[in-house]
N, C-alpha and C positions, 0 to 999 in steps of 0.2 A: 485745620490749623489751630493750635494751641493761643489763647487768650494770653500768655504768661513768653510766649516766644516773641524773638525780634521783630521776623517775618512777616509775622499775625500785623505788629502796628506801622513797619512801613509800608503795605498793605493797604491798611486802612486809610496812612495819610496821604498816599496816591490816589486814593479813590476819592478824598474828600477836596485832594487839589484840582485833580481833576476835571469834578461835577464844576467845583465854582470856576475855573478856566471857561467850561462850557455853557455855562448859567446864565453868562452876560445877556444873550438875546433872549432868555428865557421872562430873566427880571425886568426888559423892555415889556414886552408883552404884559407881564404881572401890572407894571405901573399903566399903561397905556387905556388896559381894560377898568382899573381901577379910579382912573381918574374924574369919570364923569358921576361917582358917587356921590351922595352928600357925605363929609370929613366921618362921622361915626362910622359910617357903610365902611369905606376906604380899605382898612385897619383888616376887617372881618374879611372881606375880599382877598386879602394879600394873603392874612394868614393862613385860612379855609384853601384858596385856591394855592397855595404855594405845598401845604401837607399834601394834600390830594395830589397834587402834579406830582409829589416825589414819589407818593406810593404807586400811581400808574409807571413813574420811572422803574419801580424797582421790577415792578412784573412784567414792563417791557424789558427788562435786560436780562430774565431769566431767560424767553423767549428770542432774544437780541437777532443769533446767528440766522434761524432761520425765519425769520420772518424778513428779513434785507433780500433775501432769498428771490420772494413773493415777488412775482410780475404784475407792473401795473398799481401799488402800495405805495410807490414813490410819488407817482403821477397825481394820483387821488389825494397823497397829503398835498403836493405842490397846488392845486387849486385849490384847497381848504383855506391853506397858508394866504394866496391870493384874496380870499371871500374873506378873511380875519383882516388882512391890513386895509383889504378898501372901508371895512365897518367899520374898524378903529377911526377911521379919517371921517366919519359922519357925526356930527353932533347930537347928542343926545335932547330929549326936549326940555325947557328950561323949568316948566312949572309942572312939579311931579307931588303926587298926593305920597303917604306912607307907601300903600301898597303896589303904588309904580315903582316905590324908589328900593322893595325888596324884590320884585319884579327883576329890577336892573342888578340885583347881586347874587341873584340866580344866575344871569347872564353873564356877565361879567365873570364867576365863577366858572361858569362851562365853556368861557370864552379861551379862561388861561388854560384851563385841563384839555382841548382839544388843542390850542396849540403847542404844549409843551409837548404833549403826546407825540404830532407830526414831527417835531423838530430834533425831539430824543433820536429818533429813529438811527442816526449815524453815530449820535453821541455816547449813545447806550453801549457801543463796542467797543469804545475805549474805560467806561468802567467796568465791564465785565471781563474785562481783559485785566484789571488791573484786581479784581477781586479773585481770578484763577479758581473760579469755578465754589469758591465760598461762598454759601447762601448768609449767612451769618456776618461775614464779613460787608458781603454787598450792604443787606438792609441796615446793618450799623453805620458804615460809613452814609451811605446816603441820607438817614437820618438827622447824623450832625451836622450835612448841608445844608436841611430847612432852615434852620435860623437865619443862614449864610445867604440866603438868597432872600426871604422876608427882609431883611437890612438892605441888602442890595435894592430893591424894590421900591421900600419904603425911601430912601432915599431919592431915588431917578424920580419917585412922584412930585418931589419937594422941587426938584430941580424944571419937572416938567411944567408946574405951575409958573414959574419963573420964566421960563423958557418957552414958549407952545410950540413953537418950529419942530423940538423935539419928538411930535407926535408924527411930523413927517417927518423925519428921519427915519422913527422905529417904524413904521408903515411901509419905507423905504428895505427897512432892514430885512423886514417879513417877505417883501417880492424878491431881493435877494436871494433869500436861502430856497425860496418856492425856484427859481429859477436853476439853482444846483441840482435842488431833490429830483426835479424835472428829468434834468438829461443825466441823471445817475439812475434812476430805473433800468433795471434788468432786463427789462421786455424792451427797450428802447439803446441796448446796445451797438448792435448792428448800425441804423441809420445812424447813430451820433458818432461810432467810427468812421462811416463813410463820411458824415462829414467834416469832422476833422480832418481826414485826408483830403476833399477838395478843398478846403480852409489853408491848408500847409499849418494849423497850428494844431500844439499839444490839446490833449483833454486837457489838461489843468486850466490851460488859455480858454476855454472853449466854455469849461463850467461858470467861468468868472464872465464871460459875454453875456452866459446864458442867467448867470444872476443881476446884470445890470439890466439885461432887458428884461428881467423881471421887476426889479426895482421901477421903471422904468412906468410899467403896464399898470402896477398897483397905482402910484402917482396920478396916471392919466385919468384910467378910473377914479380914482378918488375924487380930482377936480372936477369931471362932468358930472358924477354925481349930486357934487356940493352946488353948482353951477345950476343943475335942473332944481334944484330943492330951493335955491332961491329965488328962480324964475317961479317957480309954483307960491 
C-alpha cells in the first residue's frame, strides 16, 4: 500500500483508533504497576513500559491468527492475569533504599509487558485486521499509539492517587478479562458448550459470568492476602 494513497491513511487511522479503543485496560495496568514508585521512577515506568508493550504488541499481531490457535495459551494467560491483579492489590514496602526502588522499576516494567502481552492476545486481531496484512502500516500506526496510551496512563495515575479505590477496580478489571480469556480457549470448547447448553444461556452470557467470577476471585484473593500480611 502506497504512502501517497487514500487507503494507506484510512488504514492507519483505524489502526491507531483502534489500539486506543483497546488500550483502556492496558493504561490501568500501566498506572496501577506504576504507582507504588517514587514520583521520578513513575515517568520512566510508563514510558519504558508502555514502548516495550507496544513493540511486543506489534510482534504479537504479526503472529495474531495462529497463535489464538494454540490450546491451552488462553488459560495460562488468564492465571497470569489473576497472579498480576492479586499483586497489584499488595502494598509495596514503605522505606525503600535506591536500589529497592530500581529493583521495583524493573518490576513494575515486567509487570506491564507481561500483561499487556496476555491481554493483546484478542485485541491484536482487530489491528491486524485493520492493517490487511501491512507490515509497515501495522508498526506505524501502532507506534503513534505510544504516546496515546503514556497520556492515558499518565493520567489514571494522577486520578489513582486521588482515588485508591481505583486500584480495586483495575484489579477487579484484570480478573475480569482473566475470566473471558479462561472460557475462550480452544482446548476448553467442548466443556464451555456443554455448559452453556445446561445453563440455557449464550456464550456471550456465559463469558460475562465467567469474567465476573473472575473479578470476583482476584478480589477475594487479594483481601486474604492483605488480611494475612497484617495479622503477620
Amino acid at each position: 500500500m502506497e504512502l501517497s494513497s487514500a487507503a494507506f491513511w484510512i488504514a492507519l487511522l483505524q489502526i491507531i483508533w483502534v489500539n486506543i479503543l483497546l488500550s483502556g485496560d492496558n493504561a490501568v495496568v500501566i498506572a496501577l504497576a506504576a504507582r507504588s514508585l517514587p514520583p521520578q521512577q513513575q515517568k520512566k515506568a510508563i514510558v519504558i513500559g508502555s514502548a516495550a508493550a507496544i513493540i511486543m504488541r506489534i510482534v504479537l499481531t504479526l503472529v495474531a491468527a495462529k497463535l489464538l490457535l494454540l490450546p491451552w495459551l488462553k488459560l495460562i494467560g488468564a492465571l497470569l492475569l489473576v497472579y498480576i491483579g492479586v499483586s497489584l492489590l499488595l502494598p509495596e514496602g514503605e522505606d525503600e533504599g535506591g536500589g529497592h526502588a530500581q529493583g521495583n522499576l524493573l518490576t513494575a516494567i515486567r509487570t506491564i509487558m507481561i500483561a499487556d502481552l496476555v491481554m493483546s492476545l484478542d485485541n491484536v486481531v482487530a489491528v491486524a485486521a485493520a492493517a490487511m496484512g501491512d507490515t509497515t502500516l501495522l508498526v506505524l500506526g501502532l507506534a503513534i499509539s505510544i504516546p496515546l496510551v503514556i497520556f492515558g496512563s499518565t493520567l489514571l495515575l494522577k486520578v489513582i492517587e486521588r482515588f485508591p479505590v481505583i486500584v480495586w477496580v483495575g484489579a477487579a478489571l484484570l480478573g475480569f478479562i482473566a475470566g473471558e480469556l479462561l472460557v475462550g480457549d480452544p482446548a476448553l470448547q467442548e466443556p464451555v458448550a456443554r455448559i452453556d447448553s445446561a445453563l440455557g444461556v449464550t456464550q456471550h452470557s456465559f463469558e460475562l459470568m465467567a469474567g465476573v467470577l473472575g473479578a470476583l476471585l482476584v478480589l477475594a484473593i487479594g483481601k486474604i492476602m492483605l488480611a494475612r500480611r497484617k495479622a503477620d
